[in-house]
N, C-alpha and C positions, 0 to 999 in steps of 0.2 A: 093392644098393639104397643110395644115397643117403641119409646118416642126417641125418635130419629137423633135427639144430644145425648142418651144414655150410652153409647156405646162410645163416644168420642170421648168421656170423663172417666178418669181415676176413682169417681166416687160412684157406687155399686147404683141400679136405678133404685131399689126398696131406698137407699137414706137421700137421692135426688128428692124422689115422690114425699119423703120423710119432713125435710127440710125446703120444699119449695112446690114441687107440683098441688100437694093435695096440702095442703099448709093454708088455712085460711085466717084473717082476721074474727074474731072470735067476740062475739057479744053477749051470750048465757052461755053456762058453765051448768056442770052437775055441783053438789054440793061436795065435791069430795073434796080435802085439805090439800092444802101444798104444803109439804114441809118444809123446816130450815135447811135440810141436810141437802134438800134436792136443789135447792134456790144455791147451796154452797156448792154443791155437783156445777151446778150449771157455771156460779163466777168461775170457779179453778179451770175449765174448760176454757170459757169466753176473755180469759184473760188476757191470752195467747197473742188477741188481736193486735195487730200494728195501727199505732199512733204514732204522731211527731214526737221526736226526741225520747221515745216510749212514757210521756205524759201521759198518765193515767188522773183525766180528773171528775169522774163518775165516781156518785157516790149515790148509794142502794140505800134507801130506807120503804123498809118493808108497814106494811097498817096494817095488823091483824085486827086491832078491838074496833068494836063498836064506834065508839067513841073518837078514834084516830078517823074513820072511815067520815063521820059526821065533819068533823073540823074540815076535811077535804071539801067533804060533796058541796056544802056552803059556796066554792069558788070553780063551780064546772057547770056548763051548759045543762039544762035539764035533760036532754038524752043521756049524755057521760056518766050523770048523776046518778040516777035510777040503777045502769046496769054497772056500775062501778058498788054498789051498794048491797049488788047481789053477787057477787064474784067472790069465787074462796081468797084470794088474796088480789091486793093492788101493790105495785112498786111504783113509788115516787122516786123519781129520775133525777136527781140534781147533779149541777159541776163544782167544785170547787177554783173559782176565779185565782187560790193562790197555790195551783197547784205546782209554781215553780219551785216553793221551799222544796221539794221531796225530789227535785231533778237531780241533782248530786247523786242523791242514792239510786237514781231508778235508772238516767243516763251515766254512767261514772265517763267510759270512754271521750265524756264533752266534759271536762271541767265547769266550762264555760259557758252551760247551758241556760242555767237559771239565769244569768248578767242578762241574757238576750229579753227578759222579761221583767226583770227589776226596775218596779216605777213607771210602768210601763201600761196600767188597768187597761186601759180600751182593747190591746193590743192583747194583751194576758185573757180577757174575757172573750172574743173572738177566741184565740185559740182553743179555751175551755170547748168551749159550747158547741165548737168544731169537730175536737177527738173525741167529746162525750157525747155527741152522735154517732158518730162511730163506733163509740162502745156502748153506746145504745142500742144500734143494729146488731150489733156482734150480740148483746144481751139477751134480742128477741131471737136469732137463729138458736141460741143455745137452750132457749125455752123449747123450742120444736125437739131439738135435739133431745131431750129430755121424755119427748111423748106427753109433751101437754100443750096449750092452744093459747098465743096472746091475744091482749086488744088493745093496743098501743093506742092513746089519745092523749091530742094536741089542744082538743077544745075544752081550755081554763086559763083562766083570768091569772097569768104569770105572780104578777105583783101581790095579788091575794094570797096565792101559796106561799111566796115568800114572806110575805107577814108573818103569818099563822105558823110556818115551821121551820123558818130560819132567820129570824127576828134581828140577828147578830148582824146579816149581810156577808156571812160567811160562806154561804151557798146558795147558788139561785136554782128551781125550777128548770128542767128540761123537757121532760116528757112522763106522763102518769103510764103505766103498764096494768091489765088485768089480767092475771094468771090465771089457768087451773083445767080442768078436762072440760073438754068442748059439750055444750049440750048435742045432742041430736041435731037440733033444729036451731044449734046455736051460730053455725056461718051466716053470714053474706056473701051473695052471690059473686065471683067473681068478677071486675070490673075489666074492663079490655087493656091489656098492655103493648106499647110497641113495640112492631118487630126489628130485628136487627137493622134490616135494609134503610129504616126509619129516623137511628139514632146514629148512623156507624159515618164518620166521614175518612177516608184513607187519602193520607197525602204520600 
């Protein structure tokens, strides 16, 4: 049956169902690779999204070795750990706290964009870690979009991954992602969301 918001959206039901109905968090994987090419498919896409002052301070570092995989797992919950360790690829999520050097270029139309954060860390770091969830959602939609399955995890010891791979204090830890085609029996079950009538207030 036909669910009753597909006919209400501009966007066909197969990429709704694509990107949201049948989209699940994803815990095993088949062993098939993710490429660079596809991971660079999916930014050029996900780029799109809107941020404040169009502040881009996500920054993608991808662990294919062994080795990169190890130094991680070290600082994640032993669930994380395990299937993080079995997944064709993980993205470490970080923001850059100075992402205002690159406002000039990115807002030209505000001269005076970058001033508004100059000197300013607490203020600059809240903002990071605000658009770079943002473009962390935008990152996991465009993974679906893509035809393969995330498992976006929050449970790790921040400060730890910050040691271990970004030593300088030039980027902090966001959010770890495991990319790649869904096992079989790789979902969890959906968890109950609320309905509109639940979250909606109209003044």
């Amino acid at each position: 049956m036909t669910h009753t918001t597909t006919r209400r959206l501009a966007l066909d039901g197969t990429a709704q169902d694509l990107l949201f109905r049948q989209a699940h968090t994803v815990d095993r994987f088949t062993g098939e690779p993710v490429t660079d090419e596809t991971v660079r498919a999916v930014h050029d896409l996900v780029r799109n999204g809107p941020t404040a002052f169009n502040q881009q301070p996500l920054r993608l570092w991808l662990l294919r070795s062994p080795e990169s995989r190890e130094r991680l797992a070290r600082h994640l919950t032993r669930g994380n750990r395990e299937k993080t360790l079995r997944a064709p690829l993980t993205a470490l999520l970080a923001v850059d706290t100075d992402f205002h050097l690159r406002l000039p270029e990115q807002f030209p139309q505000f001269p005076g964009a970058s001033d508004l954060f100059t000197g300013e860390r607490g203020k600059r770091e809240r903002s990071a870690r605000f658009n770079g969830a943002l473009q962390a959602a935008y990152f996991i939609i465009g993974i679906r979009a893509a035809g393969l399955a995330a498992g976006p995890m929050s449970g790790f010891d921040e400060d730890g991954v910050d040691r271990e791979f970004f030593p300088d204090g030039a980027l902090s830890a966001l959010l770890l992602v495991n990319i790649g085609r869904p096992a079989p029996d790789g979902a969890r079950a959906r968890g109950p969301r609320l309905g509109y009538d639940e979250i909606r207030t109209t003044l």
